[in-house]
DSSP file (Angstrom, degrees, kcal/mol; ACC not computed):
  #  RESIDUE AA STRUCTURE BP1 BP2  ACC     N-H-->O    O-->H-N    N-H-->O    O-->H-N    TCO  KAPPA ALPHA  PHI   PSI    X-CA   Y-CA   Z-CA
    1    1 A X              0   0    0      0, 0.0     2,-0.3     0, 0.0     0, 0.0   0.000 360.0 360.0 360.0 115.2   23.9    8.7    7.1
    2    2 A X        -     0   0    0      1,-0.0     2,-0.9     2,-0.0     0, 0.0  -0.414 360.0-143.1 -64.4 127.4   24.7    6.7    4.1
    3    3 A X        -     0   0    0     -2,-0.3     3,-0.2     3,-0.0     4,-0.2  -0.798  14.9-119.5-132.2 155.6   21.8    5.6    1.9
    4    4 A X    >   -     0   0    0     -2,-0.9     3,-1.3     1,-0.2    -1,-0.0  -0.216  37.7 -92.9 -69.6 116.7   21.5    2.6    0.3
    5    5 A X  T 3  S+     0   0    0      1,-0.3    -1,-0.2    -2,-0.0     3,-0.1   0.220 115.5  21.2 -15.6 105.4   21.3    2.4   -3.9
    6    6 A X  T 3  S+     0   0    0     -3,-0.2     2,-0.7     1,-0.2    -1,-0.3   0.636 100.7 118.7  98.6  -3.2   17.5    2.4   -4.7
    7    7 A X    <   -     0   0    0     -3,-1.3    -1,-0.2    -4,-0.2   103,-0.1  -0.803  59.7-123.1-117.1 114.3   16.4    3.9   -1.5
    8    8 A X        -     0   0    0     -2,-0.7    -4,-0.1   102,-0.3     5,-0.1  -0.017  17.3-164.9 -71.7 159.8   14.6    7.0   -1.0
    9    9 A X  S    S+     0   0    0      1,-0.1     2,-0.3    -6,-0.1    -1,-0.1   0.975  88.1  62.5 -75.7 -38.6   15.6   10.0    1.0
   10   10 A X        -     0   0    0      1,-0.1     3,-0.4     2,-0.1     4,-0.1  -0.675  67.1-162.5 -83.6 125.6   11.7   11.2    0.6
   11   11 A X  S    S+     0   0    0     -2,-0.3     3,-0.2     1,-0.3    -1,-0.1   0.586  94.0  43.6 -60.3 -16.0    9.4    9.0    1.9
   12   12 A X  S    S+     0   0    0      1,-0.1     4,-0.3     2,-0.1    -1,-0.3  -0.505  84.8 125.8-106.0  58.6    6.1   10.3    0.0
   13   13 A X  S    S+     0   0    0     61,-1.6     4,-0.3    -3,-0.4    62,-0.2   0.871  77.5  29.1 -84.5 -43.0    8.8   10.2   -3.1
   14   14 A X  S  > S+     0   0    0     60,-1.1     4,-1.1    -3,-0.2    61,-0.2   0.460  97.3  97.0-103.5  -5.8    6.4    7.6   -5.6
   15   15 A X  H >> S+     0   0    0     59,-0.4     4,-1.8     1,-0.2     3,-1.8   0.993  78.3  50.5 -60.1 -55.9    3.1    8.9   -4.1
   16   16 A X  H 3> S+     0   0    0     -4,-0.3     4,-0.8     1,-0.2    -1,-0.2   0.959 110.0  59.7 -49.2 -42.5    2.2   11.4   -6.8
   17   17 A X  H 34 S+     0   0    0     -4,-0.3     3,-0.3     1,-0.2    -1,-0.2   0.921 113.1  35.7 -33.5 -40.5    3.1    8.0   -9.3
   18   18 A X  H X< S+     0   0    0     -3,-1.8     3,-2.1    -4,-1.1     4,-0.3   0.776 101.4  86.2-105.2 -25.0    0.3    6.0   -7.6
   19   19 A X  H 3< S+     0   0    0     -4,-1.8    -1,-0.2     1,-0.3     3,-0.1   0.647  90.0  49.3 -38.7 -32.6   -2.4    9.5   -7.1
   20   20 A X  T 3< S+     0   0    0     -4,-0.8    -1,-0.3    -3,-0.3    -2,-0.1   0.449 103.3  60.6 -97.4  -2.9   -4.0    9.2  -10.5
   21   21 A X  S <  S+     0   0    0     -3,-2.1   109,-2.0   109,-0.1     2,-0.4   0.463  87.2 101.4-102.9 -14.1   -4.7    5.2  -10.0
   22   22 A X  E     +A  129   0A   0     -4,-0.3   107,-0.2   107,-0.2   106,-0.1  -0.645  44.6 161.0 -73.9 136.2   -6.8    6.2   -7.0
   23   23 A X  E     +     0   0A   0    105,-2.2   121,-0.1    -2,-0.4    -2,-0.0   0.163  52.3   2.6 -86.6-125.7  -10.8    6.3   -7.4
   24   24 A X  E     -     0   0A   0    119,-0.1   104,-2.1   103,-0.1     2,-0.4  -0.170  54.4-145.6 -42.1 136.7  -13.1    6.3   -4.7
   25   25 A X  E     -A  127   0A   0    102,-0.2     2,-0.4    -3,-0.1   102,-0.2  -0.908  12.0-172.8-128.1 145.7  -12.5    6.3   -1.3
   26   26 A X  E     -A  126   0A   0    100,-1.1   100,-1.5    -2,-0.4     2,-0.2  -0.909  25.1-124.3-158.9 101.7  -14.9    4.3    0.9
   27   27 A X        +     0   0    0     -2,-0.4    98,-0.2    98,-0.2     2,-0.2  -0.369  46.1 170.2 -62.7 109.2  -14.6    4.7    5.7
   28   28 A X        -     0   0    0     96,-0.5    96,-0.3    -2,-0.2     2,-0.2  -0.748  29.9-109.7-122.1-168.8  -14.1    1.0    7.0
   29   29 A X        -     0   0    0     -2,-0.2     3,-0.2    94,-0.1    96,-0.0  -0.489  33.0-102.9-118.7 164.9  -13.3   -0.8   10.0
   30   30 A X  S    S+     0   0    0      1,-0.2     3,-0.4    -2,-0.2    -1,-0.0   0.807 118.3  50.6  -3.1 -72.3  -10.6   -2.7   11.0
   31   31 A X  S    S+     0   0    0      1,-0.3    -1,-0.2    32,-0.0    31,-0.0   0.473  98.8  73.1 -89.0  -4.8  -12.0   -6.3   10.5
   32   32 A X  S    S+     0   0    0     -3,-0.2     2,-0.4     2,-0.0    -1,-0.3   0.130  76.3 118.5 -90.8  23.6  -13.1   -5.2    6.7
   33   33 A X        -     0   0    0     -3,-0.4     2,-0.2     4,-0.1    29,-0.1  -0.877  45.6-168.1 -99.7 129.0   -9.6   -5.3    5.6
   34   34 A X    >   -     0   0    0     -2,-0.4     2,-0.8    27,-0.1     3,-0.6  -0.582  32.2-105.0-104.8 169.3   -8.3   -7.4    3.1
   35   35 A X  T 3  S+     0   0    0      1,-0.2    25,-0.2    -2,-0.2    26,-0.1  -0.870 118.1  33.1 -84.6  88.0   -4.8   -8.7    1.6
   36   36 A X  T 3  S+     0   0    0     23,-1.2    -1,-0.2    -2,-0.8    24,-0.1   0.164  91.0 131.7 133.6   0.1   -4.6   -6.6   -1.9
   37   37 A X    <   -     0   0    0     22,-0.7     2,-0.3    -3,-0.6    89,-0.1  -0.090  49.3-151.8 -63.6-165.6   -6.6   -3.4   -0.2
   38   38 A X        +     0   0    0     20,-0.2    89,-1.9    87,-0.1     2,-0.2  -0.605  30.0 176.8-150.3 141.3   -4.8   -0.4   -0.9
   39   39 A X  E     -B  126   0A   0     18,-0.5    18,-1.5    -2,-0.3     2,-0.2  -0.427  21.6-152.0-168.8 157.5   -5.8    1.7    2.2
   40   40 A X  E     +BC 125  56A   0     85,-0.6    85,-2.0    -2,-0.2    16,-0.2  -0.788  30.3 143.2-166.8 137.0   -5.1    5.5    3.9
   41   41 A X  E     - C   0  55A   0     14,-1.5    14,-0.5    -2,-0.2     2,-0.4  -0.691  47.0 -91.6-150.2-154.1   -5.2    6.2    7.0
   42   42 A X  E     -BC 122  54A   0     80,-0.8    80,-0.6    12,-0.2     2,-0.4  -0.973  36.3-169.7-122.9 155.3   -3.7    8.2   10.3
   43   43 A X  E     -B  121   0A   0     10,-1.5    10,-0.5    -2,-0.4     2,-0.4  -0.942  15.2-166.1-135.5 154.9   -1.2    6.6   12.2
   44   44 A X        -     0   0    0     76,-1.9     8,-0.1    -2,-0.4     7,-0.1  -0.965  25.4-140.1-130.5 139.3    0.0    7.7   15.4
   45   45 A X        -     0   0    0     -2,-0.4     5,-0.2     2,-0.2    71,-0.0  -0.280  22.8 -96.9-122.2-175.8    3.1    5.8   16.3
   46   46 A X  S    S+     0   0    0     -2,-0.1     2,-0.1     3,-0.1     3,-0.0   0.563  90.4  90.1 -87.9   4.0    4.3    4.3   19.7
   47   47 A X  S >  S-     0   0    0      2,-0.0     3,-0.7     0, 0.0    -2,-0.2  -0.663  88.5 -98.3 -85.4 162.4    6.6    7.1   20.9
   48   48 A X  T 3  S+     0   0    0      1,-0.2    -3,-0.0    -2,-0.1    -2,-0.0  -0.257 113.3  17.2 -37.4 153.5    5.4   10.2   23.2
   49   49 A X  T 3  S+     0   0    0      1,-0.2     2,-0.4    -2,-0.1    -1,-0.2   0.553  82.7 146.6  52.8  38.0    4.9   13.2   20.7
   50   50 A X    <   -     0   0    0     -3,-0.7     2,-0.3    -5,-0.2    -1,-0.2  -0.817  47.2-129.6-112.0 128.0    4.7   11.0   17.3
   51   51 A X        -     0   0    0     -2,-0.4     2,-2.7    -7,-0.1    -8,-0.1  -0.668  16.1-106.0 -97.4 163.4    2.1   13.0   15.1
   52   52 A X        -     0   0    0     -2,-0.3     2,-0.3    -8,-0.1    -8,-0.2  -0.361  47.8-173.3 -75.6  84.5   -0.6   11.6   13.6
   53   53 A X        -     0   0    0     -2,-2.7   -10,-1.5   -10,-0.5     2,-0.7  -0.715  32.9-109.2-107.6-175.7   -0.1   11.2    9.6
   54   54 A X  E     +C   42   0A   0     -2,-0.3   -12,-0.2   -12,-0.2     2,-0.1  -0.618  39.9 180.0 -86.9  76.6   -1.7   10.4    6.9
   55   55 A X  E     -C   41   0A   0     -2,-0.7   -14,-1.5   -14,-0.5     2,-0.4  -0.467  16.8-156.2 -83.7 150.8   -0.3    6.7    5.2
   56   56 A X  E     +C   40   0A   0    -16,-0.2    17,-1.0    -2,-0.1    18,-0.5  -0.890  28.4 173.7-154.7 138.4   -1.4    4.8    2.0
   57   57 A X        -     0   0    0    -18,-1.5   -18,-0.5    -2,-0.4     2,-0.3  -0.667  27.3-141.9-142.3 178.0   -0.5    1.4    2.4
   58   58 A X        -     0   0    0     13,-0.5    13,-2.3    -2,-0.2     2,-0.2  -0.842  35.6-116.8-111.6 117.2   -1.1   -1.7    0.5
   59   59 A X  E     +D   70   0B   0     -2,-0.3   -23,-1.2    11,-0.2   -22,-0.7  -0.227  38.7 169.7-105.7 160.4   -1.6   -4.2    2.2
   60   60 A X  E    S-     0   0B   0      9,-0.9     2,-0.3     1,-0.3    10,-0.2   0.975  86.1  -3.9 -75.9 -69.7    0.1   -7.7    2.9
   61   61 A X  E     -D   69   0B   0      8,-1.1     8,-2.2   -26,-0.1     3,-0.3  -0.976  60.1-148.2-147.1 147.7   -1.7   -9.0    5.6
   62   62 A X  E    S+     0   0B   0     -2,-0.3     2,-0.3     1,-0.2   -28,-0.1   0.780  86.0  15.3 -79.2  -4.9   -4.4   -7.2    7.4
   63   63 A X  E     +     0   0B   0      5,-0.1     2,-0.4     3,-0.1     5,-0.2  -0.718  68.3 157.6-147.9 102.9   -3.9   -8.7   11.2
   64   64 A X  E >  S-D   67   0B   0      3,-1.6     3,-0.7    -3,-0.3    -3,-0.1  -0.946  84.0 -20.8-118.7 102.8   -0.7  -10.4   12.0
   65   65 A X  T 3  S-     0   0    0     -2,-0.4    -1,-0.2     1,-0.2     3,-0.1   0.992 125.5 -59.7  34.2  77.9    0.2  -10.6   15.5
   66   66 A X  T 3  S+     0   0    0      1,-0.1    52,-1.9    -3,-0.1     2,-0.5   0.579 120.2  99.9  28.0  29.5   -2.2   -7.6   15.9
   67   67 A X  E <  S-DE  64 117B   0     -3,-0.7    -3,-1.6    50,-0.2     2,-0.5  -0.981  70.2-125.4-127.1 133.8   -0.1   -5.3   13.3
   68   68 A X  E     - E   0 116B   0     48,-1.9    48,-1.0    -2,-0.5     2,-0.4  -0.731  22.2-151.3 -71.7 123.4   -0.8   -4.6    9.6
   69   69 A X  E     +D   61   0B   0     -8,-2.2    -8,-1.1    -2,-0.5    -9,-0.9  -0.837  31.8 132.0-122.9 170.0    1.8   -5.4    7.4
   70   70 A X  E     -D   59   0B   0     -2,-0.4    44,-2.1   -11,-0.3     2,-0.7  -0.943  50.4 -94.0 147.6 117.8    2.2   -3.5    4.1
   71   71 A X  B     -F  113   0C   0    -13,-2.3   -13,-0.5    -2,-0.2    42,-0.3  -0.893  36.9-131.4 -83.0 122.8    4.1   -1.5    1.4
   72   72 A X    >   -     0   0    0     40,-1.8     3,-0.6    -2,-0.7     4,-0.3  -0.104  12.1-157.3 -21.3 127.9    4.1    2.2    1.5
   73   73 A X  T 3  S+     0   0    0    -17,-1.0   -55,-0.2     1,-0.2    -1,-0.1   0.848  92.9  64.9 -92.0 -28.3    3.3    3.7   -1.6
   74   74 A X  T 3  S+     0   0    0    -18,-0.5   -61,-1.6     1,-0.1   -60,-1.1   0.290 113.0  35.0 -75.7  18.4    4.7    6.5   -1.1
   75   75 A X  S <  S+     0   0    0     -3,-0.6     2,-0.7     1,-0.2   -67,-0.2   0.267 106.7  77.1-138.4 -11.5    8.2    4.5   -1.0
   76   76 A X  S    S-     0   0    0     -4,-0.3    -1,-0.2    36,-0.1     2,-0.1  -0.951  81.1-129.4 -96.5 130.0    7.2    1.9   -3.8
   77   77 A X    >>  -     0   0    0     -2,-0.7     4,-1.5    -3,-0.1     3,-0.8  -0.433  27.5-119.4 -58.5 141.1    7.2    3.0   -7.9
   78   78 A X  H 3> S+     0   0    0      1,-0.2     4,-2.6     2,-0.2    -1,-0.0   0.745 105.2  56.8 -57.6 -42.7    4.4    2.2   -9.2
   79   79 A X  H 3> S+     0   0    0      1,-0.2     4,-1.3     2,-0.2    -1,-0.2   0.590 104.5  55.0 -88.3   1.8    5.4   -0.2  -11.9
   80   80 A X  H <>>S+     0   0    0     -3,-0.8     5,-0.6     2,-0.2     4,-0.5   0.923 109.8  49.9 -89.6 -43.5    7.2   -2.5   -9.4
   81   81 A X  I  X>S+     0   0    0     -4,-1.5     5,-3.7     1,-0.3     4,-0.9   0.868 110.6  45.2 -39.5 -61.4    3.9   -2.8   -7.4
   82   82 A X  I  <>S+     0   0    0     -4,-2.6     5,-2.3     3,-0.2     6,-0.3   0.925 125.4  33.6 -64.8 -45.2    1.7   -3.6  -10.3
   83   83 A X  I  X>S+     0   0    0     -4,-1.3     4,-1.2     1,-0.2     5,-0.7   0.755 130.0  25.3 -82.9 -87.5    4.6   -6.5  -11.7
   84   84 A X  I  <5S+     0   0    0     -4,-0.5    -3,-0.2     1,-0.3    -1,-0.2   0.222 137.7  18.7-112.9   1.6    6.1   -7.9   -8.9
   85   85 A X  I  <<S+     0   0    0     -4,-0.9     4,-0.3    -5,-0.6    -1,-0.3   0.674 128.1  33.0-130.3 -55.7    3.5   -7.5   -5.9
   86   86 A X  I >><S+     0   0    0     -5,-3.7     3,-1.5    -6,-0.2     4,-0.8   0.982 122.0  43.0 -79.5 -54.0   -0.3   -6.8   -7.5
   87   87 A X  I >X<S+     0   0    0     -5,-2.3     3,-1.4    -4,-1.2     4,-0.7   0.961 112.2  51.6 -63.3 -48.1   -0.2   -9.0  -10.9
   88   88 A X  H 34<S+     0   0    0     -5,-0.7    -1,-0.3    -6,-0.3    -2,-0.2   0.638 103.9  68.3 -52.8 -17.1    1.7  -12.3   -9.2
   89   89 A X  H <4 S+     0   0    0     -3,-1.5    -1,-0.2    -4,-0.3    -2,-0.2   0.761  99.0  46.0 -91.6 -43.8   -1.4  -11.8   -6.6
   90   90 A X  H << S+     0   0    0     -3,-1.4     2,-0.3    -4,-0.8    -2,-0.2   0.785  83.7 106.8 -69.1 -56.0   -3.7  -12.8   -9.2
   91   91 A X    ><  -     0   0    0     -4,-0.7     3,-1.5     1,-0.2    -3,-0.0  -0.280  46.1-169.1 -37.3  88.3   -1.8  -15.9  -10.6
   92   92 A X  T 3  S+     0   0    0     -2,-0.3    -1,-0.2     1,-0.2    -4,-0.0   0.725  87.6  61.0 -71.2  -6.0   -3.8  -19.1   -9.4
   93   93 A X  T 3  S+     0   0    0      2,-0.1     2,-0.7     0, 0.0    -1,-0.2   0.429  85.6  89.1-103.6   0.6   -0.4  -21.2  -10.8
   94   94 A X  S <  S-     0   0    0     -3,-1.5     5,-0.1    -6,-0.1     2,-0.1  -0.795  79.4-120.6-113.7 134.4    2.5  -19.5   -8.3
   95   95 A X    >   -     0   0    0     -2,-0.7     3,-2.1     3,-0.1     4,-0.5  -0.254  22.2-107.3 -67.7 148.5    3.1  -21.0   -5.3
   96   96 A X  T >> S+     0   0    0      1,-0.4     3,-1.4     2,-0.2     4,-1.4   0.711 114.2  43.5 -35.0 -52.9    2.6  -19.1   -1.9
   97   97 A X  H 3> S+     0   0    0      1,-0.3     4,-0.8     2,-0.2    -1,-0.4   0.521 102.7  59.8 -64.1 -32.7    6.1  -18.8   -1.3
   98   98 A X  H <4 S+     0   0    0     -3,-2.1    -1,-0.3     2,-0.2    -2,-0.2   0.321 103.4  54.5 -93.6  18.1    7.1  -18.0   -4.2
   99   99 A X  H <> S+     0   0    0     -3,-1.4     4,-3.1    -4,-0.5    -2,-0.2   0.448 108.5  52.3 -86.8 -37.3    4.8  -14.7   -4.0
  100  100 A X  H  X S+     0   0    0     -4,-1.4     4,-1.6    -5,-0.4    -2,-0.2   0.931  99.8  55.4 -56.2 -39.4    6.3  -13.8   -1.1
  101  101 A X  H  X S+     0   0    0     -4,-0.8     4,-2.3     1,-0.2    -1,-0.2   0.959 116.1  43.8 -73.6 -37.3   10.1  -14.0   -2.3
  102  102 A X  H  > S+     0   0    0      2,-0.2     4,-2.8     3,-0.1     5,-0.3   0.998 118.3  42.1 -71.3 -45.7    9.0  -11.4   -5.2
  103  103 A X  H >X S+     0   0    0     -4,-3.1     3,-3.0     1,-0.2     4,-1.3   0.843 117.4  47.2 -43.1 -80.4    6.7   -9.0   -2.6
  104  104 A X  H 3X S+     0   0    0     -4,-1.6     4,-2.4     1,-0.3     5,-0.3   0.614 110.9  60.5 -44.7 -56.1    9.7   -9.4    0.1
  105  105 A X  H 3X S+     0   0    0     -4,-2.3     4,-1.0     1,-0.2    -1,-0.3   0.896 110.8  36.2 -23.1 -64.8   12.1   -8.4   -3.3
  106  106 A X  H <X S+     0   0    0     -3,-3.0     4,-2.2    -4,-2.8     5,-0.3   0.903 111.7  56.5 -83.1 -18.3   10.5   -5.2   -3.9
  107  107 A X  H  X S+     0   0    0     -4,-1.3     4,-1.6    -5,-0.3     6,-0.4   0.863 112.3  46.4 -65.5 -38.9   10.0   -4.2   -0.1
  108  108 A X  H  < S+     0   0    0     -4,-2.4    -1,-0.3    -5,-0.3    -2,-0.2   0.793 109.7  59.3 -92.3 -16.3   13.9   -4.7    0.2
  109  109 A X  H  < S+     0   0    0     -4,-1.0    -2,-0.2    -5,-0.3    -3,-0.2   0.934 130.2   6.8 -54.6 -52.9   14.3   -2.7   -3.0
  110  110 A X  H  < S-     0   0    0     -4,-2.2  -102,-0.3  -103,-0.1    -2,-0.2   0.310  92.5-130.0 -97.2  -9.8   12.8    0.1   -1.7
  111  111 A X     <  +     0   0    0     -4,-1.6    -3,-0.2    -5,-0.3    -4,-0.2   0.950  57.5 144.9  16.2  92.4   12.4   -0.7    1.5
  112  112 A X        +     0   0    0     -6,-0.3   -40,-1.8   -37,-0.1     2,-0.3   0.000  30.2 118.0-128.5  11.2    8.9    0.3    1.4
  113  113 A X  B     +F   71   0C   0     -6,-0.4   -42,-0.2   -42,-0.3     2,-0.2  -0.889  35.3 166.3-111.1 144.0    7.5   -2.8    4.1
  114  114 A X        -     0   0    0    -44,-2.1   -44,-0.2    -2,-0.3     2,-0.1  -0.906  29.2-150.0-137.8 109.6    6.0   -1.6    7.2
  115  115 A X        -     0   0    0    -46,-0.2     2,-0.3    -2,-0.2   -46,-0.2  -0.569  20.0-161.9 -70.3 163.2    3.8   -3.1   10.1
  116  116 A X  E     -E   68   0B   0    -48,-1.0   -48,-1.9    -2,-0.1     2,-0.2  -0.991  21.7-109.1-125.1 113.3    1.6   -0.8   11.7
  117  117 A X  E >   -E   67   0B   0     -2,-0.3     3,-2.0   -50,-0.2     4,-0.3  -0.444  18.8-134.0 -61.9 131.3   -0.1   -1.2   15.2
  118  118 A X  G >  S+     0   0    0    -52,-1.9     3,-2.6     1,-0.3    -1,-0.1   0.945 106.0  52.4 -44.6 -70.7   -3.8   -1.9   15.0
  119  119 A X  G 3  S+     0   0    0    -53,-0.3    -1,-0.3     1,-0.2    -2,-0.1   0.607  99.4  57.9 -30.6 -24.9   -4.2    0.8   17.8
  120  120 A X  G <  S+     0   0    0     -3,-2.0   -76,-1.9   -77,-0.0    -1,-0.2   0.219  89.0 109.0-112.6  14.8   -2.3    3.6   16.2
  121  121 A X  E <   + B   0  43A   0     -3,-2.6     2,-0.3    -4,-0.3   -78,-0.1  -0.355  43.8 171.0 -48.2 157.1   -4.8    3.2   13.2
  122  122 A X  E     - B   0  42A   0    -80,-0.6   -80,-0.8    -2,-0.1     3,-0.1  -0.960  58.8  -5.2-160.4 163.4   -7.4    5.9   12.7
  123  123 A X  E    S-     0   0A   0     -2,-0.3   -94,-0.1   -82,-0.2   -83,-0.0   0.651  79.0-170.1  14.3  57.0  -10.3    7.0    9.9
  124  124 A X  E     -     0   0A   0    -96,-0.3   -96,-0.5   -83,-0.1     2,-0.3  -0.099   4.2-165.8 -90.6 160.5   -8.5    4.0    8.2
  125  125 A X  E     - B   0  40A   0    -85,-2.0   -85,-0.6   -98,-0.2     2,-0.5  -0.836  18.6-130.4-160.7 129.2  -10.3    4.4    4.4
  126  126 A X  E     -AB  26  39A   0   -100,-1.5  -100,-1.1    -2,-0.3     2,-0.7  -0.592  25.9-158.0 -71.9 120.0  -10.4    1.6    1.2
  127  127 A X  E     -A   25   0A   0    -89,-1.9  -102,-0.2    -2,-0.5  -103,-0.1  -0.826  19.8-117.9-108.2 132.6   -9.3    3.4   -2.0
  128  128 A X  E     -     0   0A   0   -104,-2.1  -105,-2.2    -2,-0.7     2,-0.6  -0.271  32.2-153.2 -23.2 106.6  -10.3    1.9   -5.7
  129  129 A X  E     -A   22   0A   0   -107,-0.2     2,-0.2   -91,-0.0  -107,-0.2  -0.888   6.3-158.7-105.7 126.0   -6.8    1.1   -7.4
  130  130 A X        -     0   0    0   -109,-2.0  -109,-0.1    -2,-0.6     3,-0.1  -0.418  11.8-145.0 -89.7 176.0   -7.1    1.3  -10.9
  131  131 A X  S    S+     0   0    0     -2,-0.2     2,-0.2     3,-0.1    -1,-0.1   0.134  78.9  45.4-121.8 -37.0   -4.6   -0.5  -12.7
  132  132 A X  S    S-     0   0    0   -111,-0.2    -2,-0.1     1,-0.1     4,-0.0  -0.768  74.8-130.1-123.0 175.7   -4.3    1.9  -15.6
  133  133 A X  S    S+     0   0    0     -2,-0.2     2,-0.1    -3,-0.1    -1,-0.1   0.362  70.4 113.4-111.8   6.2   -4.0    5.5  -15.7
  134  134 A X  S    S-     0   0    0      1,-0.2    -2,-0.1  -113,-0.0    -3,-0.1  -0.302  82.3 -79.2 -75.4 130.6   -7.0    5.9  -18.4
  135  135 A X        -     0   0    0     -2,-0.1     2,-0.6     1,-0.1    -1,-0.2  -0.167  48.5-138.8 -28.5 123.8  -10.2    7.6  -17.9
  136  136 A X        -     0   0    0     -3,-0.1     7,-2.0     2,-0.0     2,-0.4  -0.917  24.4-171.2 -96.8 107.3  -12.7    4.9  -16.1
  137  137 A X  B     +G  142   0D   0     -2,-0.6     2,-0.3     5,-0.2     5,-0.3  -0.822  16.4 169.6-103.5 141.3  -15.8    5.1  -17.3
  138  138 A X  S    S-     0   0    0      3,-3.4     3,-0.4    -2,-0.4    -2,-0.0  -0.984  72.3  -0.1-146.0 152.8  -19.7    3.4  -16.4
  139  139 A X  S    S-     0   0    0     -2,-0.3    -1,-0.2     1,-0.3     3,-0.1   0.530 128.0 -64.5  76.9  28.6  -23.3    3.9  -17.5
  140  140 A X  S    S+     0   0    0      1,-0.2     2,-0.4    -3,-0.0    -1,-0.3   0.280 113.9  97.5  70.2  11.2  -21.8    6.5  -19.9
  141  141 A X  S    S-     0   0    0     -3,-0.4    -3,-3.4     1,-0.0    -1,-0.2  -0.863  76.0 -98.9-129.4 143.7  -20.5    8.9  -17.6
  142  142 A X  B     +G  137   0D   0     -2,-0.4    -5,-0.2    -5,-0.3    -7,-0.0  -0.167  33.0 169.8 -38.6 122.0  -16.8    9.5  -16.1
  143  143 A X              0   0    0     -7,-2.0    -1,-0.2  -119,-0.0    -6,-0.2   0.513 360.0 360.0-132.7   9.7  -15.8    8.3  -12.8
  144  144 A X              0   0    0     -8,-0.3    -7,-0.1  -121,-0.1    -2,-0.1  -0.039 360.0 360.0-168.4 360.0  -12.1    8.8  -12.9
């Protein structure tokens, strides 16, 4: 199996990149899901015998014909996530569509977009995404 320039063989390949940007990690529901979460969960997939792991996602949109759609993190580099997917997110001046063509860019770069079935969620959890990779600090004390 050939693979394609820019795509990895390892799927968790950029996860260790994106590990030091996590803080806190906080058990929510379904319907508490936003567009810009950055999310872990267990997933159980739709064949017989698919084991349950463990996914970090960021997500696109959180209910779309009853699937979550999403980058992997473990499949995305960190610094394409933050320009072309997190910062453009932010912009109040770029048009809808033209946030999409960049997300849709790096997801076909890396081919790191994924839907998910609501159902084959499980202990779904929001984690804190830091931006930077610097000590976070409040009230005077360390929190990352």
């Amino acid at each position: 199996m050939s693979q394609r320039p820019g795509r990895p063989i390892n799927k968790l390949l950029y996860l260790p990149e994106h590990q030091p940007m996590f803080g806190t990690m906080q058990f929510v529901s379904k319907t508490q899901l936003n567009p810009g979460d950055v999310i872990s969960f267990r997933y159980t997939g739709k064949e017989p015998g698919d084991v349950s792991e463990v996914r970090f996602v960021f997500v696109l949109d959180p209910d779309y014909h009853d699937k979550l759609h999403g980058l992997t993190l473990g499949m995305t580099p960190k610094n394409a996530l933050i320009r072309d997917v997190i910062d453009p997110m932010y912009d109040t001046f770029i048009p809808y569509d033209l946030y999409y063509e960049s997300v849709f860019k790096v997801a076909r770069s890396w081919d790191s977009y994924r839907t998910y079935f609501l159902s084959g969620m499980s202990g779904i959890r929001r984690c804190s995404y830091f931006l930077t990779d610097k000590p976070v600090w409040k009230d005077g004390k360390r929190i990352r």
